[in-house]
C-alpha positions as CSV (number, residue, x, y, z in Angstrom):
1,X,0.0,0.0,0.0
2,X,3.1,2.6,1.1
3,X,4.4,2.0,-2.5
4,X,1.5,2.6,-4.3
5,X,1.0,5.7,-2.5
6,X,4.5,6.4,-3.2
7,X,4.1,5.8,-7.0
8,X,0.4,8.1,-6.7
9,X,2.0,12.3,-7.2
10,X,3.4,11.1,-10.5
11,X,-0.2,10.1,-11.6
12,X,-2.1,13.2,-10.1
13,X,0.8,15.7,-11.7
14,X,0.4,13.8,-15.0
15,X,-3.5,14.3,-14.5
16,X,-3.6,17.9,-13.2
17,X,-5.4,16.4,-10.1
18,X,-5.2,17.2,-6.1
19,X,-5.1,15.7,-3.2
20,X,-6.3,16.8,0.1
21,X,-4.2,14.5,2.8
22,X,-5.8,16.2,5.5
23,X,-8.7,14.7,4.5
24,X,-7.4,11.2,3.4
25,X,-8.2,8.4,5.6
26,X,-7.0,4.7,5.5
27,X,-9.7,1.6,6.5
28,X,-8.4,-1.9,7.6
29,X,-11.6,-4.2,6.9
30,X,-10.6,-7.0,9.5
31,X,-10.1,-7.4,12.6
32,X,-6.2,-7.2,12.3
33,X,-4.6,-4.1,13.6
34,X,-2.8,-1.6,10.9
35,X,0.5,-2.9,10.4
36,X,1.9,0.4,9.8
37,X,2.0,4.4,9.7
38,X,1.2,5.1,5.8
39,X,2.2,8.3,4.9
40,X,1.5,10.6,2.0
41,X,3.9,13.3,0.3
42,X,5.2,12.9,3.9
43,X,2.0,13.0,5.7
44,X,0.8,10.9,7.7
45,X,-2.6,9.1,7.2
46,X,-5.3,8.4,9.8
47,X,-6.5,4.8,10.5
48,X,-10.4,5.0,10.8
49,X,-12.5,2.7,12.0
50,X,-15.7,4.1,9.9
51,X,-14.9,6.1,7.0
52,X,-17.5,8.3,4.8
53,X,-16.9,8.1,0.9
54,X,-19.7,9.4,-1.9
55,X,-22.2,9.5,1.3
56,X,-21.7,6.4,2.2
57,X,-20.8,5.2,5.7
58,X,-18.2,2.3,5.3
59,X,-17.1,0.5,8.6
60,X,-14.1,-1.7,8.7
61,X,-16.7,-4.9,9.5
62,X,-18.7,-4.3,6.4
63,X,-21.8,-4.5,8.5
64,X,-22.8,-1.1,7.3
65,X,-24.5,-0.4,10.8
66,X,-23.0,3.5,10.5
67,X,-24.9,4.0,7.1
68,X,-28.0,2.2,8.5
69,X,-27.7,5.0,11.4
70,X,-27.3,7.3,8.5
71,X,-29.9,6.9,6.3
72,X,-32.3,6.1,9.3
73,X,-31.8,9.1,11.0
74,X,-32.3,11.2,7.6
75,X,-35.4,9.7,6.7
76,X,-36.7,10.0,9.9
77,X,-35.7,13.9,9.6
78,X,-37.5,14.2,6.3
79,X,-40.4,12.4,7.8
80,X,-41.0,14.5,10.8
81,X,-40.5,17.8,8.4
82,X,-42.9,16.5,6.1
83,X,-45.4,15.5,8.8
84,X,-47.9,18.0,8.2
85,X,-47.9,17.5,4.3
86,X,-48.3,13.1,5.1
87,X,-51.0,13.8,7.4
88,X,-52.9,16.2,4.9
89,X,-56.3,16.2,2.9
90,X,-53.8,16.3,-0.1
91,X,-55.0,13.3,-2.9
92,X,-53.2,10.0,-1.6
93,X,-51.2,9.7,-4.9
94,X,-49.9,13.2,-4.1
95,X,-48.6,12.6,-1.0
96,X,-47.1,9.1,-2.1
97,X,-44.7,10.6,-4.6
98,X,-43.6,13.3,-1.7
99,X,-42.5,10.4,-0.2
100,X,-40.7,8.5,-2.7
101,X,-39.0,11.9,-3.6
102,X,-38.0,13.1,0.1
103,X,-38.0,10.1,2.4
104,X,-37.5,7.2,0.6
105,X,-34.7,8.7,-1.9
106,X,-32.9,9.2,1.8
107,X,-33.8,5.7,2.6
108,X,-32.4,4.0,-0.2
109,X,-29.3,6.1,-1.2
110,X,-26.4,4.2,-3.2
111,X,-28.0,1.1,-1.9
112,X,-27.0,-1.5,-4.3
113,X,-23.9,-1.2,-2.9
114,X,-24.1,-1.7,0.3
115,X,-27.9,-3.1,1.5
116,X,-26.8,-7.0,0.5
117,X,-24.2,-6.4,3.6
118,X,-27.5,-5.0,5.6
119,X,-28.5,-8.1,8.5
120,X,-31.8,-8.8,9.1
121,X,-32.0,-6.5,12.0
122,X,-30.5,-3.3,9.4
123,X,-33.0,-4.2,6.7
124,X,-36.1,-4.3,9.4
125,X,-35.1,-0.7,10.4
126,X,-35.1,0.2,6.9
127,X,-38.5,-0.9,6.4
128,X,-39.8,1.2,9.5
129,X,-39.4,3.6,8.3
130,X,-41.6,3.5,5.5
131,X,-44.0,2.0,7.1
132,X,-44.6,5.0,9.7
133,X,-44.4,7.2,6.5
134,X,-47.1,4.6,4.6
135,X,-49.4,4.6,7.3
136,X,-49.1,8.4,8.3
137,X,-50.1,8.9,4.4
138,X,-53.6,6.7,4.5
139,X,-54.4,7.5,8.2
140,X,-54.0,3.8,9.0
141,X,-55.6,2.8,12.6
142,X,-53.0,0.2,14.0
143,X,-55.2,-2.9,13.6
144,X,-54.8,-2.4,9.2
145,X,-51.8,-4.6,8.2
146,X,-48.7,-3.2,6.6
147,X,-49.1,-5.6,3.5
148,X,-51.8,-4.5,3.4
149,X,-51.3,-1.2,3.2
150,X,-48.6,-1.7,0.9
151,X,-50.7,-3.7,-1.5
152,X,-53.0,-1.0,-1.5
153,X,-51.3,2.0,-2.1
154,X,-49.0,-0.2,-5.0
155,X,-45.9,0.4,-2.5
156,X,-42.8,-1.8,-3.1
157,X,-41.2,-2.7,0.1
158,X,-37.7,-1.0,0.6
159,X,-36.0,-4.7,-0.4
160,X,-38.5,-5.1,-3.3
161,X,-37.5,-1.3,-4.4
162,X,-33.2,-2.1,-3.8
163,X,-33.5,-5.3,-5.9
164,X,-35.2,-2.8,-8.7
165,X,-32.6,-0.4,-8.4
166,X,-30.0,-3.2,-8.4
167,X,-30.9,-4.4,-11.5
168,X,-31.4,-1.9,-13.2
169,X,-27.9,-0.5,-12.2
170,X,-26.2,-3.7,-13.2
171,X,-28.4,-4.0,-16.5
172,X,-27.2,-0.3,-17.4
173,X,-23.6,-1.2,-16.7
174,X,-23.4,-4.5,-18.4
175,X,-25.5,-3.3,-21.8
176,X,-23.9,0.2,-21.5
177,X,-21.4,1.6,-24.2
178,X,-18.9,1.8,-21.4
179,X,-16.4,-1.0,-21.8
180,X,-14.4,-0.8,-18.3
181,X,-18.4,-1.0,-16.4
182,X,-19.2,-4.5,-17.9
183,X,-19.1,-7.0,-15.4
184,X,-19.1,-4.6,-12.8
185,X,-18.8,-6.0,-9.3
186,X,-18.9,-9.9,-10.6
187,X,-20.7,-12.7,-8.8
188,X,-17.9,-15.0,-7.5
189,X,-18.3,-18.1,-5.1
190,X,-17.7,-17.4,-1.8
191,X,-17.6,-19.5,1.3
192,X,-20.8,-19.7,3.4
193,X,-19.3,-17.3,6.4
194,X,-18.2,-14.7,3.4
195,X,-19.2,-11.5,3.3
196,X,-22.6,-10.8,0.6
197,X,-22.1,-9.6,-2.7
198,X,-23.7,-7.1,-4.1
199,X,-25.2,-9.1,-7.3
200,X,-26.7,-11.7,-4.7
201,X,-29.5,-8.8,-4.7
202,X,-30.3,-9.9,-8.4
203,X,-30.2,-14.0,-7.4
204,X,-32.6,-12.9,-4.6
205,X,-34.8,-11.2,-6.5
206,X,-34.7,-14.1,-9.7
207,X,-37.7,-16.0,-8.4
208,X,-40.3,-12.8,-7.2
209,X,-40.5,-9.7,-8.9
210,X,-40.3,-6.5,-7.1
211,X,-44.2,-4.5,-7.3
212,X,-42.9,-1.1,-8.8
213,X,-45.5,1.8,-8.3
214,X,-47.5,2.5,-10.9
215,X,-49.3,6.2,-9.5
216,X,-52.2,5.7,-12.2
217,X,-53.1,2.6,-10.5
218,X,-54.0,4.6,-7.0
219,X,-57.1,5.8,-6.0
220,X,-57.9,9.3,-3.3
């Protein structure tokens, strides 16, 4: 790793790109300790244990528990800012799509990458929270189901909607003109204690379809 970072100016100068070290960090994902100090254009690099890169929260056991917290806590915030607007005499199809737009887009950010590491417990949370947000929206009492409000309204659950947006990302990058994106993130055998793969979100979803909203389909 110190050699590659050693060999790293002579590509940025060649590419007329910058680095910020002060804002470089370095993630072990094990539970080995880091070996050594790496250092960059003599500087020295922090050892994280939870790192934050294009939004996401990575922690160095892959259980993705600090983006859980993340997105959680966001759509939670949306939801409680948006609580008058759920609650309102506003046509049911209107309020749905404020919720796909500002709560679930929170909900569900860059999640092909990292909801197949989700556990059961992460992905329950997930789904939570759109459940409060589903049953604020109809004015649900607590004896009506949440399949049922679901199937009602035409709502995906947040897997159903993940396994969409994973295939379409993967279908995009395999069909795409872009050369270096095909094959993207392969499907390799792994051993049973191994860490999930991000395709594994397409094998899941092979036998059901996920129910993608269709807003003509839902009545006031």
């Amino acid at each position: 790793m110190q050699r590659l970072l050693d060999l790293l100016p002579e590509w940025l100068e060649k590419w007329k790109m910058a680095v910020n070290v002060g804002k470089t960090a370095a993630i072990l994902t094990s539970r080995r300790r880091p070996l050594r100090q790496l250092q960059f254009r003599g500087q020295d690099i922090e050892w994280k244990t939870s790192v934050c890169y294009l939004g996401c929260h990575i922690d160095r056991s892959l259980r993705m528990i600090p983006m859980v917290n993340h997105v959680v806590n966001q759509a939670a915030a949306a939801r409680s800012m948006l609580y008058p607007v759920l609650v309102s005499h506003l046509p049911t199809r209107t309020k749905l799509r404020v919720y796909w737009a500002y709560v679930r887009s929170r909900l569900t950010y860059a999640a092909p990458a990292w909801y197949a590491l989700c556990s059961a417990t992460q992905r329950r949370r997930l789904q939570v929270q759109q459940n409060r947000c589903l049953r604020l929206i109809v004015g649900a009492s607590r004896y009506v189901r949440n399949d049922v409000i679901h199937r009602d309204t035409l709502t995906p659950t947040v897997e159903e909607f993940v396994r969409h947006l994973a295939s379409r990302l993967f279908a995009r990058a395999d069909n795409g003109p872009h050369v270096h994106l095909h094959g993207i993130a392969p499907l390799h055998a792994r051993p049973p204690e191994g860490r999930p793969l991000a395709r594994e979100l397409l094998q899941q979803s092979s036998s059901s379809q996920p129910v993608i909203p269709d807003t003509g389909g839902i009545s006031d």
